[in-house]
Steps between C-alpha positions, in 0.01 A plus 500: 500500500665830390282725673661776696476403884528859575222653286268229631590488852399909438155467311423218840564801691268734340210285540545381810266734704216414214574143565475517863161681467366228293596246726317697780175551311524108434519432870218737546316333290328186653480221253432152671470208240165572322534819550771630272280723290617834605854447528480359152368778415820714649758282335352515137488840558855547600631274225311740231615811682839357502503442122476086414388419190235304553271430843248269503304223737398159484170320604625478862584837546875404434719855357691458248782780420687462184811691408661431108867348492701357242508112415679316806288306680181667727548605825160523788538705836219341722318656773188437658232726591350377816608467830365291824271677771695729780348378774426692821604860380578555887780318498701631207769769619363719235182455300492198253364709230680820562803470281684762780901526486684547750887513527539386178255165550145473310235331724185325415326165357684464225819655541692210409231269402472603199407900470852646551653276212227519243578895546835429448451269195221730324709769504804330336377533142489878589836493577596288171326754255666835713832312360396471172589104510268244335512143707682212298133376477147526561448601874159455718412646869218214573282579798311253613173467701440194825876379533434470846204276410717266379682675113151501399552832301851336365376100427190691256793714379697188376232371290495793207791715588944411544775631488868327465619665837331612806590683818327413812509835726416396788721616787817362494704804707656535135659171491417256196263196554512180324174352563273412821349217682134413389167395731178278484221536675385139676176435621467225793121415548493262786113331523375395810142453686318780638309498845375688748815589760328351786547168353854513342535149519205431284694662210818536338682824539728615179675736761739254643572346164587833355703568841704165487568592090604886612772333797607234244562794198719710725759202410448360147810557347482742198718490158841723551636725177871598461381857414174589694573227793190277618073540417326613776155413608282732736113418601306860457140443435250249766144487399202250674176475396344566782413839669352439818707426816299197598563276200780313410633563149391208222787684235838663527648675207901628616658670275895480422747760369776287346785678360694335208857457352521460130614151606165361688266399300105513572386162444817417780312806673193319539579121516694636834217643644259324443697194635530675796112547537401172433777386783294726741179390369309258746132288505290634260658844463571576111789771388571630194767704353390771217692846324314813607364692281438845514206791299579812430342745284697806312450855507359494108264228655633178400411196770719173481639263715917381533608146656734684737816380359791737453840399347806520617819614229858555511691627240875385536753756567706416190200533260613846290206711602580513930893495373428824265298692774690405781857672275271756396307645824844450679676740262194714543534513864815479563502182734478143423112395488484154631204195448271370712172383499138550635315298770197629381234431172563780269378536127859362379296163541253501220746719290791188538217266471412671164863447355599836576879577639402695812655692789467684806618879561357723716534843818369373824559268770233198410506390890282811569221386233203450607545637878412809692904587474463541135723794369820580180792728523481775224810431442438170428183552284726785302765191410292246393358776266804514331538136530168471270680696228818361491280154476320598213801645299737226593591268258278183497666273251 
């Protein structure tokens, strides 16, 4: 890339106070999943303002901003809209949609996860035209809608729209990351006999079952990975079908979190588990093992359902795309940018799933997601920006 460090580094500079203000009016700007219409609304609006040649929007409410390059392969920065629910405003140190600054740090839901870097990352092709550079190919700024529900906005993406590259930018604290750990969602229903609680004996309480499979989980030994380390498992969700106090339950649905590395399969998944159940499983007592699924219904009003299966990905370090980035955003900043990898689902799942080469790049600590902690140094936010351009105008082979 022979673009002049200098004059770039400069033009970052210059917009940095617009940038900032962006990501502030993102952060004020609630947008749980479902609920992305306004801030969709904002970004299209920015991306016009800021002079892309095309905007547009897909069926799901998905944005779409195109900027022309030359004939190397496509590039994608990806960066999704919504974010999860704040909680008990009391808590937060400042308020969760307040977007305030102070010394330096931006608070607020979203900070980090995701509203500070899709600032950054809509404002790079600003910075790209201001320097009179055209990227080495076609370029998109994809943001979609209900990642948190599971990449819904990102898996619809993947069946009409691609790229050859993509850039996950979630936070990263600017360091590069090569893929993350995947998750099902596991369904235990655990059928008993229902009776009146004055009689327990009469029937056949689920409840101890489901206890005895909960002690005997805590040690099932899970599938280790050289990269991400081990799969982890974690019970979330206990449901009965019973509401009153004075009955014992006939059904038990539990439901699991199970945490994936790219080498643990699902059908291994489930033939554990459910062996498991079925050793816990006594007299006439039934258990069965089933993938969640999960509705959700778009801001443009689309209703569907997802098995609530997300993949994991890695991308190996030698591959030339994480090799080229890592040389180039290390020149750019002036430090060596190391790899690592997520813990987390991200939308670099469907995209690897899809065929596409992707990584991960982005300001903020991603320990403070989705917690009442949740803030990004300007700083920060203000390198990653140039990060985005140097990304686009690298060279991708």
């Amino acid at each position: 890339m022979n673009t002049s460090m200098t004059r770039l580094k400069q033009i970052v500079k210059k917009y940095k106070t617009d940038m900032v203000a962006f990501a502030q009016k993102l952060i004020q700007t609630p947008s749980l999943s479902g609920e992305e219409e306004l801030i969709a609304q904002i970004v299209q609006d920015k991306m016009k303002k800021l002079g892309y040649d095309d905007v547009s929007t897909d069926d799901y409410g998905n944005i779409i901003g195109y900027i022309k390059g030359g004939d190397a392969p496509s590039l994608m920065l990806n960066g999704h809209l919504d974010h999860v629910d704040p909680g008990e405003e009391s808590t937060w140190q400042y308020p969760p949609f307040s977007g305030e600054i102070v010394n330096g740090i931006m608070w607020g839901r979203g900070a980090v996860d995701i509203k500070g870097p899709v600032a950054a990352m809509v404002y790079a092709p600003a910075v790209i035209k201001e320097l009179h550079k055209t990227p080495p190919g076609d370029t998109y700024v994809v943001a979609p809608v209900m990642e948190e529900l599971g990449c819904v906005g990102t898996k619809h993406l993947m069946t009409h729209f691609k790229t050859d590259l993509a850039v996950v930018c979630e936070p990263s604290r600017n360091t590069i990351r090569l893929g993350n750990r995947g998750g099902v969602g596991l369904d235990v229903t655990v059928t008993g006999k229902s009776v009146h609680a004055s009689i327990p004996a009469k029937g056949l309480n689920p409840h101890y079952i489901v206890a005895d499979f909960l002690h005997k989980l805590r040690t099932l030994e899970m599938v280790k990975h050289n990269v991400f380390g081990s799969s982890s498992v974690a019970p979330t969700l206990y449901r009965t079908d019973q509401s009153s106090f004075n009955v014992t339950p006939g059904e038990i649905r539990l439901t699991l979190d199970w945490r994936t590395v790219p080498n643990d399969s699902l059908h291994s998944i489930t033939k554990r588990v459910n062996s498991l159940l079925q050793r816990c499983i006594y007299a006439q007592a039934k258990g069965k093992v089933d993938i969640a699924t999960f509705s959700f219904k778009t801001y443009t009003g689309i209703s569907d359902s997802h098995p609530a299966i997300f993949p994991s990905c890695y991308l190996p370090p030698e591959h030339p795309f994480p090799t080229q980035a890592q040389k180039t955003l290390s020149i750019a900043f002036k430090r060596n940018v190391p790899f690592d990898v997520w813990h987390f689902i991200t939308d670099a799942g469907p995209m690897m799933d899809a065929g596409i080469p992707t990584i991960g790049f982005g300001p903020g600590d991603e320990m403070l997601a989705h917690t009442n902690q949740e803030h990004i140094s300007i700083n920060q936010l203000t390198e990653a920006l140039l990060g985005y351009a140097t990304l686009c105008l690298m060279d991708r082979g």
